[in-house]
Backbone as ProteinMPNN parsed JSONL, in Angstrom:
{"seq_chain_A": "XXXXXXXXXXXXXXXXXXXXXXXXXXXXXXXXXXXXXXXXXXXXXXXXXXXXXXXXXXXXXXXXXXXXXXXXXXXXXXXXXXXXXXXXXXXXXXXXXXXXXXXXXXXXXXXXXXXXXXXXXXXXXXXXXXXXX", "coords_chain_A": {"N_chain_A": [[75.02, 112.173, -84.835], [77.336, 110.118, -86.736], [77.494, 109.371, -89.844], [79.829, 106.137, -91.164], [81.689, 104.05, -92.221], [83.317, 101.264, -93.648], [85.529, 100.637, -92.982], [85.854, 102.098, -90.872], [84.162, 100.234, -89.358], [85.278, 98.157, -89.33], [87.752, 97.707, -87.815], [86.61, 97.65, -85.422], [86.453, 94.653, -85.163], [89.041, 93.843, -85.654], [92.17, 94.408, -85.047], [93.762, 97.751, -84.973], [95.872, 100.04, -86.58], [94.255, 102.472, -86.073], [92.52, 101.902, -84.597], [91.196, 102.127, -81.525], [89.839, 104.912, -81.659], [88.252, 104.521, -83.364], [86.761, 102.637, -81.444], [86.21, 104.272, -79.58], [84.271, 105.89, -81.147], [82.007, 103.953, -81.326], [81.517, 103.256, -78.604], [80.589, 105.811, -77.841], [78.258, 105.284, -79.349], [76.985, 103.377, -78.039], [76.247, 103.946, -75.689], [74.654, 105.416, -75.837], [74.608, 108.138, -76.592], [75.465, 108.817, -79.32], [73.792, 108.235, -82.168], [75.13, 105.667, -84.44], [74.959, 105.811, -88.359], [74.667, 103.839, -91.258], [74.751, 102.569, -94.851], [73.043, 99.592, -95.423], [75.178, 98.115, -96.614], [77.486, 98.177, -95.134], [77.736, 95.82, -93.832], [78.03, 93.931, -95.81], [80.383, 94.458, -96.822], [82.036, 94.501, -94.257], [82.048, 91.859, -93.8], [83.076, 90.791, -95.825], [85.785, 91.188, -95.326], [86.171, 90.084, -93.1], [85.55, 87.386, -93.799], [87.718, 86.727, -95.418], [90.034, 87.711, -93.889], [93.531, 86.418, -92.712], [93.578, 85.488, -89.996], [90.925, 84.5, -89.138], [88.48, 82.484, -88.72], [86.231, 80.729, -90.268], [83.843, 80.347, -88.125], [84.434, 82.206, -86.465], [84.172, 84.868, -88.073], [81.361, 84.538, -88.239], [80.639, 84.813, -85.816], [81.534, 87.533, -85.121], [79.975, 88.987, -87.121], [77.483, 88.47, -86.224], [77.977, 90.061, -83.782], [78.196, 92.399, -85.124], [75.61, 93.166, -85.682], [74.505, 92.86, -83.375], [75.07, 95.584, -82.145], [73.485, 97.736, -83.29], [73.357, 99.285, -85.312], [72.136, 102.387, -87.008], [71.41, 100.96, -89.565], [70.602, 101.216, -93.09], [68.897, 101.133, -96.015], [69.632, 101.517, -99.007], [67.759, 103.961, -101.491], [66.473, 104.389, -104.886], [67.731, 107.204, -105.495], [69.453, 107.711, -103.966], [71.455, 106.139, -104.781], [71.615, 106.575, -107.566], [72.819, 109.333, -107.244], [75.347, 108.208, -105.668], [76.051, 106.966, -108.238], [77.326, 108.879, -109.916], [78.41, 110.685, -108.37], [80.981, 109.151, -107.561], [81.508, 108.943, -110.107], [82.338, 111.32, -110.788], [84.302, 112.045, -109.088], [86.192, 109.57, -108.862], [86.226, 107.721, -107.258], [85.03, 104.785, -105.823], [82.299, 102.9, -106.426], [81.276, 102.02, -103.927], [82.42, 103.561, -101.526], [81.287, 106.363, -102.808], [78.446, 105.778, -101.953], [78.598, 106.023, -98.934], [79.036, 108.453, -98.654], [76.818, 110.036, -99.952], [74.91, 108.879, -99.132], [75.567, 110.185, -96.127], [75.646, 113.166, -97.082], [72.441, 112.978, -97.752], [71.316, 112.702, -95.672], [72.118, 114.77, -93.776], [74.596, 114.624, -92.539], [77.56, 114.202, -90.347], [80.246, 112.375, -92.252], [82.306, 109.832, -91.34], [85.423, 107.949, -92.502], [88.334, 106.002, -91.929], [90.02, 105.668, -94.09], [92.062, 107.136, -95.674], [93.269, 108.071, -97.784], [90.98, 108.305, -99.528], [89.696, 110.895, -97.734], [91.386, 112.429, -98.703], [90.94, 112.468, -101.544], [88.632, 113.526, -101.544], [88.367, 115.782, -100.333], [87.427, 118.588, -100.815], [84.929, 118.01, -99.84], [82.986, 119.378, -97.362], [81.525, 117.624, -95.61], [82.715, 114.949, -94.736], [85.194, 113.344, -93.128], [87.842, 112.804, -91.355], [88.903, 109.761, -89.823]], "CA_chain_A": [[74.786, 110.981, -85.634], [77.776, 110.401, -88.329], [77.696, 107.733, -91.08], [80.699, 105.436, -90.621], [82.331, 103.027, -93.262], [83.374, 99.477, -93.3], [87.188, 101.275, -92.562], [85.811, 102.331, -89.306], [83.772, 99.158, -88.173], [86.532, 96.734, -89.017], [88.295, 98.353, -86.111], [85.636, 97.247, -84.023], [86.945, 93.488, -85.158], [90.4, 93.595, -86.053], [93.282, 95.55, -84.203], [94.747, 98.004, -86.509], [96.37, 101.49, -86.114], [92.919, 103.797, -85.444], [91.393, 101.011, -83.724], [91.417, 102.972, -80.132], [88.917, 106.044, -82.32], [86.909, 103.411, -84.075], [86.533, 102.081, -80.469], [85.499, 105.625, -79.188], [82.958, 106.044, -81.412], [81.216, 102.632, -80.915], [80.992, 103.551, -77.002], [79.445, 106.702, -77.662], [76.956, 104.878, -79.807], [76.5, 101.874, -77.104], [76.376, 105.186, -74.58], [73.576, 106.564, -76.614], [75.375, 109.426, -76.853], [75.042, 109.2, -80.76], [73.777, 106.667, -83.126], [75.984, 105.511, -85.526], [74.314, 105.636, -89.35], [75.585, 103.429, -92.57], [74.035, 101.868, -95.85], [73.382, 98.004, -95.163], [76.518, 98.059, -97.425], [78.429, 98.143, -94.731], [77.514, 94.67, -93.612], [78.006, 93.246, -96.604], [82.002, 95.045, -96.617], [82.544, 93.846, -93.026], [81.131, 90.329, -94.078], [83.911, 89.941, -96.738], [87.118, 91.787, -94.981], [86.482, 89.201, -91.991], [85.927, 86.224, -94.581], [89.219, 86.663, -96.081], [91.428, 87.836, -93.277], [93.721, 85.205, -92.14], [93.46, 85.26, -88.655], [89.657, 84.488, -88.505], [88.046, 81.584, -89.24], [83.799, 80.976, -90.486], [82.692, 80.526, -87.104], [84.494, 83.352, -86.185], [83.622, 85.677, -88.48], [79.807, 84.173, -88.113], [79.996, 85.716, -84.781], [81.535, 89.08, -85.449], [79.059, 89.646, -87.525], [76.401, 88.629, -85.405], [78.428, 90.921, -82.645], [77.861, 93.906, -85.784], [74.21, 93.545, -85.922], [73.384, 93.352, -81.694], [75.151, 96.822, -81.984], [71.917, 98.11, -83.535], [73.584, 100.536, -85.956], [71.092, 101.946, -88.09], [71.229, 100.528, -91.461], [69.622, 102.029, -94.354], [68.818, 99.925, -97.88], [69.678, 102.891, -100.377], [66.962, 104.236, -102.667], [66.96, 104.905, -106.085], [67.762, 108.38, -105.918], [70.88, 107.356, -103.711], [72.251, 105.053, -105.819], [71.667, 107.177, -108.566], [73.777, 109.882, -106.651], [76.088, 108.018, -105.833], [77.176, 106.753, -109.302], [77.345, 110.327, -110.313], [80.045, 110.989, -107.317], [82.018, 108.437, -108.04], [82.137, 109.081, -111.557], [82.989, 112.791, -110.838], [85.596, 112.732, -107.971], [87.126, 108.891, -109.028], [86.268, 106.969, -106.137], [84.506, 103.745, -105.807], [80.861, 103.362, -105.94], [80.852, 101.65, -102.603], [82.274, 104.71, -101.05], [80.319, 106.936, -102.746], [77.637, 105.531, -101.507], [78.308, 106.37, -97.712], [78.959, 110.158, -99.27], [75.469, 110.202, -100.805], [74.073, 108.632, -97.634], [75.655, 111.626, -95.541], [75.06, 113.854, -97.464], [71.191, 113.148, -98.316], [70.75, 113.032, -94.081], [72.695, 116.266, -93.579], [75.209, 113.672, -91.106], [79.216, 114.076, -91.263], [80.652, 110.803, -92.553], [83.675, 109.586, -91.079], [86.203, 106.974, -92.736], [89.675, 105.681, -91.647], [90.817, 106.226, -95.565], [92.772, 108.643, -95.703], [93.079, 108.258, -99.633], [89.467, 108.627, -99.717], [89.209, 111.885, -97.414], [92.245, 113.114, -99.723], [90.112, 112.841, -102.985], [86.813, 114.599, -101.182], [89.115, 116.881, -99.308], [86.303, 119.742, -101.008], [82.966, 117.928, -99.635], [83.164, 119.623, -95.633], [80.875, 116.694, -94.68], [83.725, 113.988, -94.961], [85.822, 113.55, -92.184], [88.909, 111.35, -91.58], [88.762, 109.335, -88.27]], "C_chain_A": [[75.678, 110.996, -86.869], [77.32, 109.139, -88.379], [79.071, 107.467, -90.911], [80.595, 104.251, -91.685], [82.523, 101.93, -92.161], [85.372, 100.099, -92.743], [87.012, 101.015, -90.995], [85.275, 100.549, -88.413], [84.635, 97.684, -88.414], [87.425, 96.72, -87.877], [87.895, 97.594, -85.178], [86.26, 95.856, -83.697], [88.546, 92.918, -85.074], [91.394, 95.137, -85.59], [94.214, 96.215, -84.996], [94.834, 99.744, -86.049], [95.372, 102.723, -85.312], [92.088, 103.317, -84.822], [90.61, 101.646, -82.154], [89.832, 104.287, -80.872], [88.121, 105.291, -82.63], [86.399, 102.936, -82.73], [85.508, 103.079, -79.678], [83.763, 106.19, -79.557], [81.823, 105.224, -81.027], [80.887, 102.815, -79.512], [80.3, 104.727, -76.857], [78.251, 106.317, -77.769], [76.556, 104.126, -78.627], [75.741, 102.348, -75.703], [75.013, 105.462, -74.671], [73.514, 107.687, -76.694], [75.31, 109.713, -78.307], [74.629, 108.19, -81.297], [74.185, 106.815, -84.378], [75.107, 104.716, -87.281], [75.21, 104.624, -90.309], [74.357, 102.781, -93.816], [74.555, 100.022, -95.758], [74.629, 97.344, -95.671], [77.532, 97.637, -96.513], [78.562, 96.637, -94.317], [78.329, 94.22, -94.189], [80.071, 93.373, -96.896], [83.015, 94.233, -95.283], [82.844, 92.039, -92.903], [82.801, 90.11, -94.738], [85.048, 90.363, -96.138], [87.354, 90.477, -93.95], [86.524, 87.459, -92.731], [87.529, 85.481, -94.759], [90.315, 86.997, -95.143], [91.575, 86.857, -92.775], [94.013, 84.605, -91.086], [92.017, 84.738, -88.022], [88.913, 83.431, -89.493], [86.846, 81.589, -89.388], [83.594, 81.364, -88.927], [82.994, 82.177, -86.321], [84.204, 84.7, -86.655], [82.379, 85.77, -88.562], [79.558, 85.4, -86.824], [80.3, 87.034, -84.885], [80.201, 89.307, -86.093], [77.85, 89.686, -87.556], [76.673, 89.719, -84.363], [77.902, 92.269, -83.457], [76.062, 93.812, -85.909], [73.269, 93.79, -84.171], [74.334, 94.589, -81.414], [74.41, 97.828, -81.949], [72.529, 99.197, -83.884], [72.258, 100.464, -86.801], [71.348, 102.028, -89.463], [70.233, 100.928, -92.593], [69.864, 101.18, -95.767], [68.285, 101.565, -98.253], [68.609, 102.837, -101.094], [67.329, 104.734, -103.597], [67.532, 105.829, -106.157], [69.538, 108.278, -105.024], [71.763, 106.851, -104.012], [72.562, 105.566, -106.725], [72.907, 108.207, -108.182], [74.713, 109.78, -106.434], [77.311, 107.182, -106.734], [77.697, 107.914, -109.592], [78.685, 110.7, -109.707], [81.174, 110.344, -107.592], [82.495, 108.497, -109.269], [83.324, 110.44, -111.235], [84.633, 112.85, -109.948], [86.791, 111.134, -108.008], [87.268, 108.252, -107.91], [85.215, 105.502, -106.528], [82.979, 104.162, -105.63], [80.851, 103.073, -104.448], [81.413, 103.467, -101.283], [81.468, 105.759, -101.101], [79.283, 107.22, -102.095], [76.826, 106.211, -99.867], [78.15, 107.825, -97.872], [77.819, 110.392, -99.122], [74.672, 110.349, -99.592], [74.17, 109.595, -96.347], [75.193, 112.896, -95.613], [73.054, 114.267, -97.857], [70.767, 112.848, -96.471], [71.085, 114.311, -93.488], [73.945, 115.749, -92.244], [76.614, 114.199, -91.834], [79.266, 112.642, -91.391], [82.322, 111.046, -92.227], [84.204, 108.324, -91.864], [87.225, 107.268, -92.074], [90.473, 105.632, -93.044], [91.045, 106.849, -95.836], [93.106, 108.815, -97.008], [91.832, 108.685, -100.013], [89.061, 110.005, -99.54], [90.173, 112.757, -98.232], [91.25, 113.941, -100.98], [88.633, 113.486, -102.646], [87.367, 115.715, -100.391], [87.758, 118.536, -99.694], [84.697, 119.581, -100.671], [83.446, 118.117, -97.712], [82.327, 118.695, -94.999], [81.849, 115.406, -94.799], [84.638, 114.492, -93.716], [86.996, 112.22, -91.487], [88.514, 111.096, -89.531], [89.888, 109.488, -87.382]], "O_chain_A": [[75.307, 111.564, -87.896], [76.952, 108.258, -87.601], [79.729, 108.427, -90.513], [79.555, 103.636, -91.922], [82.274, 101.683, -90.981], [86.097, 99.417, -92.018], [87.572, 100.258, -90.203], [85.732, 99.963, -87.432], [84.598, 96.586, -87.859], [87.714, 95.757, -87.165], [88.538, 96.997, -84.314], [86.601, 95.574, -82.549], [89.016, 91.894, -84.579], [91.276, 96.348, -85.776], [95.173, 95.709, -85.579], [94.046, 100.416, -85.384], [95.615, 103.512, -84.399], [91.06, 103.87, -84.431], [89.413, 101.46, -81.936], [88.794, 104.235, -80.212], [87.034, 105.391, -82.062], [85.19, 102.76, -82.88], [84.378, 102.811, -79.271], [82.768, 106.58, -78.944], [80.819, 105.685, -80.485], [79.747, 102.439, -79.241], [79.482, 104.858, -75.946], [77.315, 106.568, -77.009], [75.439, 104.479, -78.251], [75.031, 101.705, -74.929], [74.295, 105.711, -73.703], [72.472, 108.319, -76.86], [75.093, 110.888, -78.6], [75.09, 107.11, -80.928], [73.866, 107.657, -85.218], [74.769, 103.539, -87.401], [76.427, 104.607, -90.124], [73.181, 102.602, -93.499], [75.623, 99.428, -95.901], [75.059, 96.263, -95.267], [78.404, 96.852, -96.884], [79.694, 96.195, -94.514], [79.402, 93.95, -93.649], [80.808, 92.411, -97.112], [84.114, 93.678, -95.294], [83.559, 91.328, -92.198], [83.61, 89.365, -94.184], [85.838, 89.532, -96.586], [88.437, 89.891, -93.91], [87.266, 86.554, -92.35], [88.129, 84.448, -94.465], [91.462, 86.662, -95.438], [90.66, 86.164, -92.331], [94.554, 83.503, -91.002], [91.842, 84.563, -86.816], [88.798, 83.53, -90.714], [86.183, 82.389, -88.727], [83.246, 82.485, -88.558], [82.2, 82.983, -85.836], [84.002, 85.618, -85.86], [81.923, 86.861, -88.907], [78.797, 86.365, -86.762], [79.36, 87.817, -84.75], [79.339, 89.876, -85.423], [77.106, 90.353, -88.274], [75.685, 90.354, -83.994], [77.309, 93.151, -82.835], [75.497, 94.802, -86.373], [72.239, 94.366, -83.823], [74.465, 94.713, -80.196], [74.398, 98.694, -81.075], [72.478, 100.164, -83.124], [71.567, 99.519, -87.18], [71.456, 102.976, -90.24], [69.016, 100.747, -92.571], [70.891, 100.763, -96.302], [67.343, 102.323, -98.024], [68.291, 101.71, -101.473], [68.31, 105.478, -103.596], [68.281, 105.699, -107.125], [70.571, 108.741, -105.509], [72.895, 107.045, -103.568], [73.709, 105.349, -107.116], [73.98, 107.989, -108.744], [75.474, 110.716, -106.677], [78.479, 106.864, -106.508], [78.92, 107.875, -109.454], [79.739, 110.949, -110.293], [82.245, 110.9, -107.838], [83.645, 108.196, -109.586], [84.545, 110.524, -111.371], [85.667, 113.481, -110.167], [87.898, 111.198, -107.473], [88.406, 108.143, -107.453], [84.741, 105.41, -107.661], [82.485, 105.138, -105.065], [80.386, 103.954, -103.724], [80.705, 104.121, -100.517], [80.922, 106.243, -100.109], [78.971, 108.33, -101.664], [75.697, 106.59, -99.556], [77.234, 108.415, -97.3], [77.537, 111.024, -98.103], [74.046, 111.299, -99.121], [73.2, 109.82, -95.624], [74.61, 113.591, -94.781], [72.545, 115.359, -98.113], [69.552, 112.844, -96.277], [70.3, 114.867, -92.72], [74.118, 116.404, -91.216], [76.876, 114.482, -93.003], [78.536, 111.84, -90.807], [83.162, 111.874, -92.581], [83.326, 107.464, -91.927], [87.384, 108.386, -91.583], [91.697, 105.547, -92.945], [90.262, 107.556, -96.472], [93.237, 109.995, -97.334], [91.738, 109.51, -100.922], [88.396, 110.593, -100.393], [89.757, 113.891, -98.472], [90.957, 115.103, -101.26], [87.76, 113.829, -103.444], [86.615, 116.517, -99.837], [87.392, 119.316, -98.814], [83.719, 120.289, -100.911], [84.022, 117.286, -97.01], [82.273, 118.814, -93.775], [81.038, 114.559, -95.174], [84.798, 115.663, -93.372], [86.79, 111.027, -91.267], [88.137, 111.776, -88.576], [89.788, 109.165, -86.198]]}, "name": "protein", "num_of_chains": 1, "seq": "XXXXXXXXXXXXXXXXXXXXXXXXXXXXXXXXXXXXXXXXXXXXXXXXXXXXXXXXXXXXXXXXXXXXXXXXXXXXXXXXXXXXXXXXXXXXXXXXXXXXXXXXXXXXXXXXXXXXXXXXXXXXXXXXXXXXX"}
């Protein structure tokens, strides 16, 4: 069971260099081979990347992101103590809260977390639960 960014499940939508791995994982999950974790965050990430790119219009991004919810990842609404956590991280290591976030969320399940940001797994290169895709 890793946690999995908005890096990875844009893949799922949009055809882009690691798309083929991002693809991989999603068939394990669909497999039930693993289930794929994130903080409802990710939604909300996926929501605006498909808004704004300019190949995809409302209705189309309406349905992607009806297509990301009959995936049946499981989504988690952060608690205080995660939130709290992951300002803390982000302060310390200079990353975004929204990243953080998935950190925190890995870390406080005992899950690896994968991204496709390879700037990201750079600057955590010292947390061994981080893992580039």
């Amino acid at each position: 069971m890793p946690v999995v960014d908005a890096s990875i499940a844009i893949k799922w939508f949009i055809e882009e260099a690691d798309s083929p791995a991002a693809h991989r994982l999603l068939e394990a999950h669909a497999a039930g081979q693993m289930t794929l974790v994130a903080p409802d965050l990710l939604v909300y990430e996926v929501s605006n990347v498909l808004l704004h790119h300019p190949h995809f219009s409302v209705p189309e991004a309406q349905r992607s992101i009806e297509r990301l919810y009959e995936l049946e990842l499981e989504l988690i609404a952060p608690s205080v103590e995660l939130v709290t956590a992951a300002i803390a991280l982000a302060a310390t290591k200079r990353v975004t809260f929204y990243d953080a976030l998935y950190v925190q969320l890995a870390h406080h399940l005992e899950l690896p977390f994968y991204t496709a940001d390879r700037k990201l797994v750079v600057k955590l290169h010292d947390l061994p639960s981080v893992k580039s895709l």
